[in-house]
Backbone as a chain_set.jsonl record, in Angstrom:
{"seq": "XXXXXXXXXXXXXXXXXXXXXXXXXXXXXXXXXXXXXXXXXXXXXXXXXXXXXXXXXXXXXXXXXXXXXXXXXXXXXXXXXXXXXXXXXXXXXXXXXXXXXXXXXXXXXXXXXXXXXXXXXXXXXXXXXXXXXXXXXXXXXXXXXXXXXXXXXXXXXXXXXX", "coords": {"N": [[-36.141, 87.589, 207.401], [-34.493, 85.597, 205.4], [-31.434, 85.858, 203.3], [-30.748, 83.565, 200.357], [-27.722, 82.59, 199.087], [-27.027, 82.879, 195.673], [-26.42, 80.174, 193.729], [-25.238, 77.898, 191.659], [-26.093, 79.579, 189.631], [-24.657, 79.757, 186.77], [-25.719, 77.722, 185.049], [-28.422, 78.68, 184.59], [-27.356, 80.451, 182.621], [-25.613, 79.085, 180.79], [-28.033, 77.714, 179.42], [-29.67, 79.231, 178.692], [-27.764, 80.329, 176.941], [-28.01, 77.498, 175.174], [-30.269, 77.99, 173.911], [-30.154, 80.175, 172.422], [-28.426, 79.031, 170.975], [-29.874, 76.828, 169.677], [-32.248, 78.197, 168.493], [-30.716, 79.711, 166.612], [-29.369, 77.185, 164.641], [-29.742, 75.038, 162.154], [-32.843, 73.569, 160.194], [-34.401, 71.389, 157.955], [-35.977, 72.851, 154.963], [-39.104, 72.735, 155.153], [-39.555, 72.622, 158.157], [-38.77, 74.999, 158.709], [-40.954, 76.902, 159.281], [-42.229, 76.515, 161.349], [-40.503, 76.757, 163.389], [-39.782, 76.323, 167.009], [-39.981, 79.241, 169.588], [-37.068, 79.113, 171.061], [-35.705, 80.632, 172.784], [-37.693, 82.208, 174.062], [-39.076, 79.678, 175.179], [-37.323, 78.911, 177.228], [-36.549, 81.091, 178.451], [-39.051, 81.525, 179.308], [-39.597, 79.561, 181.726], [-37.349, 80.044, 183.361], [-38.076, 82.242, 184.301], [-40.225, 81.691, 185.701], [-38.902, 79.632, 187.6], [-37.134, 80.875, 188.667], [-37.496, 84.116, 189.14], [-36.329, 85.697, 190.677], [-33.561, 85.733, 189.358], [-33.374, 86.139, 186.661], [-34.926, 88.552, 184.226], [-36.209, 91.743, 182.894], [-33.984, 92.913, 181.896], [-32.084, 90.598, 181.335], [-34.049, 89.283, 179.352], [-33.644, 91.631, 177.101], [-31.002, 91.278, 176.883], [-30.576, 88.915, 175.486], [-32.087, 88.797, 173.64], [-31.209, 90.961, 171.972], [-28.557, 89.531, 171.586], [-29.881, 87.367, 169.975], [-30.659, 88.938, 167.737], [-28.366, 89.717, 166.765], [-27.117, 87.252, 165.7], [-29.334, 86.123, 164.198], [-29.478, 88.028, 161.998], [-31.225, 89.797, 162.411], [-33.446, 92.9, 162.044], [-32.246, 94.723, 164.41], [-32.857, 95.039, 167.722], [-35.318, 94.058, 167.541], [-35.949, 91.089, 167.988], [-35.482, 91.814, 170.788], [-37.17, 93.158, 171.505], [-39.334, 91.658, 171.353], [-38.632, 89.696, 173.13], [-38.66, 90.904, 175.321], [-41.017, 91.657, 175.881], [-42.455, 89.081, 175.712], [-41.121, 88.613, 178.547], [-42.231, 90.564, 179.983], [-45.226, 90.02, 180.475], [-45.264, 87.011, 181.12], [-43.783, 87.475, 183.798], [-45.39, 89.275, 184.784], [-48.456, 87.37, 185.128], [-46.739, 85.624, 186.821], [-47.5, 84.593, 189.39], [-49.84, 83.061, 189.096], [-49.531, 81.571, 186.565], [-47.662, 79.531, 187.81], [-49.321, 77.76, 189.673], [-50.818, 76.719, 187.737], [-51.854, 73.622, 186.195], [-50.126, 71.954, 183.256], [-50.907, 71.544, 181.579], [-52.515, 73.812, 181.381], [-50.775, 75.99, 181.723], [-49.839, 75.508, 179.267], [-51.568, 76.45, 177.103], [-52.107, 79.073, 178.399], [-49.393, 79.879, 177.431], [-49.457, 79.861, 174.774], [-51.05, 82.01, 174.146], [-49.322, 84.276, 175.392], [-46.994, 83.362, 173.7], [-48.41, 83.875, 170.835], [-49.149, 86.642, 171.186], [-46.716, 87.905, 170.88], [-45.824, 86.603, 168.553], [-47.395, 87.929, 167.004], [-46.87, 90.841, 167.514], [-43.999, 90.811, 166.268], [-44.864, 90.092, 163.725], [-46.086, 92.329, 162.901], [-43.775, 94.558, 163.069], [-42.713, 92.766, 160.854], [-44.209, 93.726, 159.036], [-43.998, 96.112, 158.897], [-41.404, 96.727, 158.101], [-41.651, 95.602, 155.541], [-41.507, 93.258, 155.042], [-43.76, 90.568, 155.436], [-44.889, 87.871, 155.452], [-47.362, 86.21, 153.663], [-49.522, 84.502, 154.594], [-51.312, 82.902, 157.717], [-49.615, 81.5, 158.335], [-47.741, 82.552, 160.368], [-48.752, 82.178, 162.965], [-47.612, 79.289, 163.471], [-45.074, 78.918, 164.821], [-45.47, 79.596, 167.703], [-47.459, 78.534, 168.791], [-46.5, 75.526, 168.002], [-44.015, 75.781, 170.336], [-45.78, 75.957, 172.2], [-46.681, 73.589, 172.454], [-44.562, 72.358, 173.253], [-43.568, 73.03, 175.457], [-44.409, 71.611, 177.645], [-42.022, 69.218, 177.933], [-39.675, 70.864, 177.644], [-40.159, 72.284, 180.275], [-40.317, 70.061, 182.059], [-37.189, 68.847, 181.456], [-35.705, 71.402, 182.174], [-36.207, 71.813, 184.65], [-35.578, 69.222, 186.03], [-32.949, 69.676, 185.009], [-32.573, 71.943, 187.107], [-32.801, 70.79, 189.408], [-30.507, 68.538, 189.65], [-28.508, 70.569, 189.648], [-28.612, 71.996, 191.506], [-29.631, 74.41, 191.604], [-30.562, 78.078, 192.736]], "CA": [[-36.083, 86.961, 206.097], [-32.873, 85.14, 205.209], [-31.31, 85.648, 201.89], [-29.696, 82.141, 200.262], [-26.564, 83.274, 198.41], [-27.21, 82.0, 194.673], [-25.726, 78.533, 193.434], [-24.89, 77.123, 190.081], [-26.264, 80.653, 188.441], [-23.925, 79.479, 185.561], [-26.753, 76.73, 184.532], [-29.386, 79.22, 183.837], [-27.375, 81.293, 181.324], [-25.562, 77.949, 179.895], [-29.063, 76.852, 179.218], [-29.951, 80.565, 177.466], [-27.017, 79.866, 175.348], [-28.237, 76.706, 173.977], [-31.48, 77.945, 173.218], [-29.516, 80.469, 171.572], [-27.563, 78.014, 169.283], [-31.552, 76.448, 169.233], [-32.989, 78.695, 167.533], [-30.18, 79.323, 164.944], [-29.532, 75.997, 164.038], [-30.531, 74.61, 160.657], [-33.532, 72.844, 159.691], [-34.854, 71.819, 156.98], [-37.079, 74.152, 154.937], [-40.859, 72.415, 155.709], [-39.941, 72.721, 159.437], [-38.52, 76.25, 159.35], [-41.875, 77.785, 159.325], [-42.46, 76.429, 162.247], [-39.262, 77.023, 164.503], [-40.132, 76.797, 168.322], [-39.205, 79.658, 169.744], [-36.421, 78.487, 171.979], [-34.989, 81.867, 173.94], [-38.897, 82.635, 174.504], [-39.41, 78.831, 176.348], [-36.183, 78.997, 178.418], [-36.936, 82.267, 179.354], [-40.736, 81.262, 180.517], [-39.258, 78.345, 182.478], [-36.873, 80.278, 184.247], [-39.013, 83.621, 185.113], [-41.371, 81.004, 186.276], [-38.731, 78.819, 188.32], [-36.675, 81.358, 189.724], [-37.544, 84.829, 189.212], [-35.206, 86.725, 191.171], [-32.473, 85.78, 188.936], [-33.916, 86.716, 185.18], [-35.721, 89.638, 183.914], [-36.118, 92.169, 181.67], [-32.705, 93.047, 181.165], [-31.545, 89.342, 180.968], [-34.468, 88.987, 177.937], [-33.145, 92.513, 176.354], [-29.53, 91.312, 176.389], [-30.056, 87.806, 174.568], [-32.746, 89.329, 172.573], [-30.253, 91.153, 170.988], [-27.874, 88.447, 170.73], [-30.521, 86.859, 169.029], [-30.691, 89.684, 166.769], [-27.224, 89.896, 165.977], [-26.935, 86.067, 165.097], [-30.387, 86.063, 163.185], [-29.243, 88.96, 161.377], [-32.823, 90.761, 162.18], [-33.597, 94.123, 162.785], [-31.329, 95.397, 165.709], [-34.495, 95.383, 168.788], [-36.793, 93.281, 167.212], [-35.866, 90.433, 168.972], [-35.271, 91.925, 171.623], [-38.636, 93.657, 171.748], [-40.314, 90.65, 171.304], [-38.547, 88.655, 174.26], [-38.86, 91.433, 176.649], [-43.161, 91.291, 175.609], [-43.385, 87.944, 176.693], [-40.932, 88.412, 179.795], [-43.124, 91.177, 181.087], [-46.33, 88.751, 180.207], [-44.861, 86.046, 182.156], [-44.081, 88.133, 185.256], [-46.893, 89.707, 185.152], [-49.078, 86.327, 185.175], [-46.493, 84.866, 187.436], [-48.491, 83.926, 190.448], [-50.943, 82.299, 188.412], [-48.951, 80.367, 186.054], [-46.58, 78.538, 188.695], [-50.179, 76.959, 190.209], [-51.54, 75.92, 186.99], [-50.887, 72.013, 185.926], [-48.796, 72.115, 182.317], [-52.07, 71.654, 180.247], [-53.125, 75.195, 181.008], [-49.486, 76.865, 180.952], [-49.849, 75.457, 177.473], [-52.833, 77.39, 176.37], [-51.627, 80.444, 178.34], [-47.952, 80.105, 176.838], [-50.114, 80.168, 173.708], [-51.996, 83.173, 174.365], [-48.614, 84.746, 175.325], [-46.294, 82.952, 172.435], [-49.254, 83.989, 169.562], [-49.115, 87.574, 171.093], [-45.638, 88.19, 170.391], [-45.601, 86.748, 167.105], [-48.403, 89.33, 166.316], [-45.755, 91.999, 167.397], [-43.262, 90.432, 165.144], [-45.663, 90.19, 162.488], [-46.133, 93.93, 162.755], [-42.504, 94.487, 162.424], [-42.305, 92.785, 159.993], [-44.784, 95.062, 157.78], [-43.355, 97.852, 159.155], [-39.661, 97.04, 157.64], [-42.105, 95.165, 153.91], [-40.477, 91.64, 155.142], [-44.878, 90.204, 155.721], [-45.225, 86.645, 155.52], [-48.92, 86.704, 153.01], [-50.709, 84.181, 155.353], [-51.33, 82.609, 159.032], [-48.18, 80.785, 158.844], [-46.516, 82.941, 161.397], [-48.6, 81.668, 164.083], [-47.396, 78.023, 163.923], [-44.119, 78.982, 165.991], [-46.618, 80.118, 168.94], [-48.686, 76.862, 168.693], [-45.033, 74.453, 168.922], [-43.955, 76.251, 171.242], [-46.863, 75.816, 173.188], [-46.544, 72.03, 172.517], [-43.276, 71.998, 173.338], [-43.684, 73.78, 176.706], [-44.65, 70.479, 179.057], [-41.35, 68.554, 177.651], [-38.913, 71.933, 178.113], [-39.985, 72.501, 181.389], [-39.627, 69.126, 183.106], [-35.985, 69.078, 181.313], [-34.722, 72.365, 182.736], [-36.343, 71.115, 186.025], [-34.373, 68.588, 186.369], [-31.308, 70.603, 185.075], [-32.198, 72.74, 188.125], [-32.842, 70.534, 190.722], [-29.666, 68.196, 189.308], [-27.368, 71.149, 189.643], [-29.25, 72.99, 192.969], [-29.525, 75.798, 191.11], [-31.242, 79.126, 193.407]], "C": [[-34.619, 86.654, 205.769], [-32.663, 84.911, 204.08], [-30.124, 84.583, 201.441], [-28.832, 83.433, 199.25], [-27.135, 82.679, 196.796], [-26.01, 80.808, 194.339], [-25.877, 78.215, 192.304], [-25.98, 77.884, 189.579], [-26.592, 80.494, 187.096], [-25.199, 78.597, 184.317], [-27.608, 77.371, 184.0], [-28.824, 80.074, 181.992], [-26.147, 80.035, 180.327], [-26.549, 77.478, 179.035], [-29.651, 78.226, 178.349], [-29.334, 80.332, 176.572], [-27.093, 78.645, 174.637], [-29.418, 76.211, 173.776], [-31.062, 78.959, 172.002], [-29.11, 79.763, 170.117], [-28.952, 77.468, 168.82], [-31.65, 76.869, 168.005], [-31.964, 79.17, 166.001], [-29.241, 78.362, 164.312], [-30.265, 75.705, 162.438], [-31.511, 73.931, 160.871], [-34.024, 72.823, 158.689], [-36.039, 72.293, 156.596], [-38.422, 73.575, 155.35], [-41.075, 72.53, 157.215], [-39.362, 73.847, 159.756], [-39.473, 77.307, 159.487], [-41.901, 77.693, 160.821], [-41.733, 76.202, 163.281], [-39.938, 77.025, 165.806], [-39.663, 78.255, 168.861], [-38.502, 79.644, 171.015], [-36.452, 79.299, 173.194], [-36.739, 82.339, 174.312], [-39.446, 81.34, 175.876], [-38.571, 78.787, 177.231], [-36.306, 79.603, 178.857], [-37.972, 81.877, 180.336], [-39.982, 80.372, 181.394], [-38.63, 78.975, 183.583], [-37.378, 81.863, 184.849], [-40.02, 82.867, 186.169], [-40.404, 80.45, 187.997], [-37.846, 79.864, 189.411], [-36.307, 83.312, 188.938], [-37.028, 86.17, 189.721], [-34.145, 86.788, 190.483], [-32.596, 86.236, 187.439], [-34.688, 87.48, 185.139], [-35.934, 90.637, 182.821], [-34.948, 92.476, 180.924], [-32.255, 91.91, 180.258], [-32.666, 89.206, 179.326], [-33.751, 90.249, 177.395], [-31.808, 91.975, 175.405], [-29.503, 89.669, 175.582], [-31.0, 87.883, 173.609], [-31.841, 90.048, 171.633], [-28.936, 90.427, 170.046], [-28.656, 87.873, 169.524], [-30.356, 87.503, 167.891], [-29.692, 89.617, 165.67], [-26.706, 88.341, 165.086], [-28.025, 85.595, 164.171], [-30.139, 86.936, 161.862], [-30.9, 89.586, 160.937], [-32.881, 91.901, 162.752], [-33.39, 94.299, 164.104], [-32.604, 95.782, 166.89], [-34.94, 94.644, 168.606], [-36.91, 91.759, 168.144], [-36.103, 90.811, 170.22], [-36.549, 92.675, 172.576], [-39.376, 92.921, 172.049], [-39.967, 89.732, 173.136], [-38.948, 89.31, 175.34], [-40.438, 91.585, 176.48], [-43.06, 90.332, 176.581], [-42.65, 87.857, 178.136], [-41.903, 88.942, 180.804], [-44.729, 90.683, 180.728], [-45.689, 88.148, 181.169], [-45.033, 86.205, 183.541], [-45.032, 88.456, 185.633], [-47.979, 88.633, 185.885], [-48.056, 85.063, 185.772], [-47.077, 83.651, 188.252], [-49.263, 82.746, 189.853], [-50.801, 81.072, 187.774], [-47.871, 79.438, 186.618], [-47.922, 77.533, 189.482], [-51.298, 75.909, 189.028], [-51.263, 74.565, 186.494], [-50.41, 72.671, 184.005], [-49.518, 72.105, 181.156], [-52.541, 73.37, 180.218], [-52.36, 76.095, 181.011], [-49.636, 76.239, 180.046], [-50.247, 76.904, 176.966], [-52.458, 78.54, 177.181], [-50.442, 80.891, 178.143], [-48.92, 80.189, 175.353], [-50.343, 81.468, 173.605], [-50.507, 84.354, 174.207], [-47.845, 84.858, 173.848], [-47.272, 83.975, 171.151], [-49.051, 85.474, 170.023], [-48.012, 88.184, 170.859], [-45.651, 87.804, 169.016], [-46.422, 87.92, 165.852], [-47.682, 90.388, 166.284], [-44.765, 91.903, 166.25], [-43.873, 90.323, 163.704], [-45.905, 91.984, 161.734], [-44.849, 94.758, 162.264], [-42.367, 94.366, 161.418], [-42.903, 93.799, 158.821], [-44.391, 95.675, 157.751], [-41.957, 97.734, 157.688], [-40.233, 95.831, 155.739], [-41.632, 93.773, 154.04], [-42.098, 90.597, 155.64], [-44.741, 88.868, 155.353], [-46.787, 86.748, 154.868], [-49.871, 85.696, 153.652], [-50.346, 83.776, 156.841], [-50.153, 82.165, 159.506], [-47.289, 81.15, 160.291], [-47.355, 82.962, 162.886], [-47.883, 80.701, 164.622], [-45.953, 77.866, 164.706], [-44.726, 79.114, 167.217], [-47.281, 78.404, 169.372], [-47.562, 75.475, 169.181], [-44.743, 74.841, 169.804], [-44.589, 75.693, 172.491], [-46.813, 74.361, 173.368], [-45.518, 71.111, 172.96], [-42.904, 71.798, 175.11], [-43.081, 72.7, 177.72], [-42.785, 69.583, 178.589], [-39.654, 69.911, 178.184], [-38.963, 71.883, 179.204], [-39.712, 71.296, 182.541], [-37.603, 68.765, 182.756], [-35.457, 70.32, 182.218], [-35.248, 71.912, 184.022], [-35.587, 70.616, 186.498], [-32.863, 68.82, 186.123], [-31.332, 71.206, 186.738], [-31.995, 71.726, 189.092], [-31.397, 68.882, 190.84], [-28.765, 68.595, 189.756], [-27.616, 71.922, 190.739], [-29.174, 74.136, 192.14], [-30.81, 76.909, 191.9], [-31.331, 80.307, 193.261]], "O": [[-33.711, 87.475, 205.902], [-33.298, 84.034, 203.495], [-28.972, 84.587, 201.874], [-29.131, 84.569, 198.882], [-27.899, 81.738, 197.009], [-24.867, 80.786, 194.794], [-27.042, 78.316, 191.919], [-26.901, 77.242, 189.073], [-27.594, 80.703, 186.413], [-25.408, 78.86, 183.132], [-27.902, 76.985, 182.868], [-29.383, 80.219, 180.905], [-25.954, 80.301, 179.14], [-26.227, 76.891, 178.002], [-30.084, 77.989, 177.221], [-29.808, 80.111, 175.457], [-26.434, 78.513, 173.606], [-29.829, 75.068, 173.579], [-31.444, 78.763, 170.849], [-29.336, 79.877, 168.912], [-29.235, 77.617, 167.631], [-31.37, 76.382, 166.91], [-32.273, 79.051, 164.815], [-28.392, 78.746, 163.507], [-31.217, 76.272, 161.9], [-31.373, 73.376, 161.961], [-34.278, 73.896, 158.143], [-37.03, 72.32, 157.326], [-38.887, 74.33, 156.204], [-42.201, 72.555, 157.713], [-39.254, 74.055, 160.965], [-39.115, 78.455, 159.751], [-41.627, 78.676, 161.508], [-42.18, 75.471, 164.165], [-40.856, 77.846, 165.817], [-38.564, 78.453, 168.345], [-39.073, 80.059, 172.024], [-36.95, 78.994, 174.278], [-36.661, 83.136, 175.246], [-39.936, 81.61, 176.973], [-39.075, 78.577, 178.334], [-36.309, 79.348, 180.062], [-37.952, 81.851, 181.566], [-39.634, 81.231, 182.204], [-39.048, 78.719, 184.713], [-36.885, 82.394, 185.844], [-40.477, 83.357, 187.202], [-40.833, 80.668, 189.13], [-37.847, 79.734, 190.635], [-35.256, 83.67, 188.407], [-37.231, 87.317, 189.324], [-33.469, 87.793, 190.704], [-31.583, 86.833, 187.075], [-35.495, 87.379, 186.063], [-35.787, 90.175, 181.689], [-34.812, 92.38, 179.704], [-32.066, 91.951, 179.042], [-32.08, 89.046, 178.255], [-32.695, 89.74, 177.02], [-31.529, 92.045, 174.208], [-28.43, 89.279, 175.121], [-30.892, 87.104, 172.662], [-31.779, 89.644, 170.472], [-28.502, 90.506, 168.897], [-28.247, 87.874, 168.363], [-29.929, 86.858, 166.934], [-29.795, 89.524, 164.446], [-26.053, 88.358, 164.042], [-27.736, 84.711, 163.365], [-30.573, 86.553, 160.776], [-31.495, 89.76, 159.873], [-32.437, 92.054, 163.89], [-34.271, 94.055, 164.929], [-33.199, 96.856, 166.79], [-35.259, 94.062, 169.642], [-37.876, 91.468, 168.85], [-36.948, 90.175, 170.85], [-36.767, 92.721, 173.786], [-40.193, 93.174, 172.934], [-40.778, 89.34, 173.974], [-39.497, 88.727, 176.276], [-40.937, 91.599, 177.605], [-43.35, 90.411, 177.774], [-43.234, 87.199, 178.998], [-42.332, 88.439, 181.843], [-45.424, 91.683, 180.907], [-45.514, 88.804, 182.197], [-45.805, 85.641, 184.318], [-45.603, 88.088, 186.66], [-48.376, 88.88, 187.024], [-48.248, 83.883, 185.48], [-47.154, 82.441, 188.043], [-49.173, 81.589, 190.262], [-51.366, 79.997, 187.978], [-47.267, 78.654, 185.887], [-47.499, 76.463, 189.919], [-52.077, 74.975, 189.221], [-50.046, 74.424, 186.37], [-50.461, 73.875, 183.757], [-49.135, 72.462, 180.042], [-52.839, 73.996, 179.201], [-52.724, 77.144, 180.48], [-49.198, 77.21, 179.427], [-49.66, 77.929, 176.621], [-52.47, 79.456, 176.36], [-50.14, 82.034, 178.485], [-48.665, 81.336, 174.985], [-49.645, 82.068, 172.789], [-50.44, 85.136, 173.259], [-47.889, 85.803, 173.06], [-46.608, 84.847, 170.591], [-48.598, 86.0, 169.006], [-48.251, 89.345, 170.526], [-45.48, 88.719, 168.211], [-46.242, 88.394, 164.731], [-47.653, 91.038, 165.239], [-44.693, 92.776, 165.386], [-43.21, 90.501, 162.682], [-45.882, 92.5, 160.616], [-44.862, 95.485, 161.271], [-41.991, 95.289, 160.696], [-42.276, 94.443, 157.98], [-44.135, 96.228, 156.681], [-41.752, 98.453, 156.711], [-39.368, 95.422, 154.964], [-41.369, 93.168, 153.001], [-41.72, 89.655, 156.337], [-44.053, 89.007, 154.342], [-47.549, 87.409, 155.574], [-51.057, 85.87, 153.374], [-49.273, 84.169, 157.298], [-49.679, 82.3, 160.635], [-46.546, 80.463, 160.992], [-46.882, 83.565, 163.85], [-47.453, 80.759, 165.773], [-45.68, 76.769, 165.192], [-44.126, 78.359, 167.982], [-47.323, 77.559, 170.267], [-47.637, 74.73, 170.158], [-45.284, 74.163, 170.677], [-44.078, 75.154, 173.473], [-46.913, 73.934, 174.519], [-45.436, 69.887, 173.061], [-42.308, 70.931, 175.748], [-42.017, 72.677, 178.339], [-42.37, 69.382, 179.73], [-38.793, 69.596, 179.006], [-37.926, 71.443, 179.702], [-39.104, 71.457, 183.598], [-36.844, 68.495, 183.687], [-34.652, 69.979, 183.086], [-34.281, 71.48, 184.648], [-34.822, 71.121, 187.319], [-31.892, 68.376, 186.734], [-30.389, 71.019, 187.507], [-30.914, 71.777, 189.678], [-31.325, 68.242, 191.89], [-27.955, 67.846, 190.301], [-26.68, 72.676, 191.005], [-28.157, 74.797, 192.355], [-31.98, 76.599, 191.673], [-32.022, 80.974, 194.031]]}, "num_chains": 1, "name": "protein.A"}
């Protein structure tokens, strides 16, 4: 078995940091319910595309960034990203053979189960959102997915990235 050396690395965690800036970015208020969540699709994309190089740590440590630039409970992010990393991995195999309509609906499945965690959170710490609203990040997301992933695609296969 012959191991390639890695190559333009740099690209994957360039491309973390401006899902980073993504997600805290302004918009205005009727579309901040429904924020994608950025550092959750970059992540899937690249657990998916090249798995040896991201993992749980890598979600831990920009989950917390997140944290610290959201100004949200210290973990919570970081709880949440490492959920759907170990989701992802988990349902690797599976979701690298499916076409982009059914990683939707199982980036859904994933996406909506993290926001349920975060939802929980939030009760925990009295910060509840009083209806469904806090799926519709899960749901963009999910809509977002097929358009994300042929972009970083072609980031990768642009920059050879391995």
């Amino acid at each position: 078995m012959s191991a390639t050396s890695p190559r333009n690395v740099w690209v994957i965690w360039v491309s973390m940091l401006f899902a980073l800036l993504l997600s805290v970015s302004p918009l205005p208020d009727f579309m901040e319910m429904g924020r994608p969540l950025w550092l959750a699709l970059f992540m899937t994309y690249w657990l998916l595309a090249l798995p040896q190089r991201v993992g749980m740590l890598t979600a831990w440590c920009f989950g917390l960034l997140a944290d610290v630039l959201n100004g949200a409970l210290l973990g919570q992010n970081a709880l949440i990203l490492t959920l759907v990393t170990f989701l992802v991995l988990s349902l690797h195999q599976r979701l690298r053979m499916f076409p982009l309509s059914q990683q939707c609906i199982v980036l859904l499945m994933v996406f909506g189960l993290a926001q349920l965690v975060q939802l929980w959170l939030n009760a925990l710490t009295g910060n509840r959102p009083p209806t469904l609203v806090f799926i519709l990040p899960a749901v963009v997301s999910a809509l977002l997915w097929p358009w994300v992933s042929m972009i970083l695609r072609w980031l990768q296969q642009r920059f050879g990235v391995n």
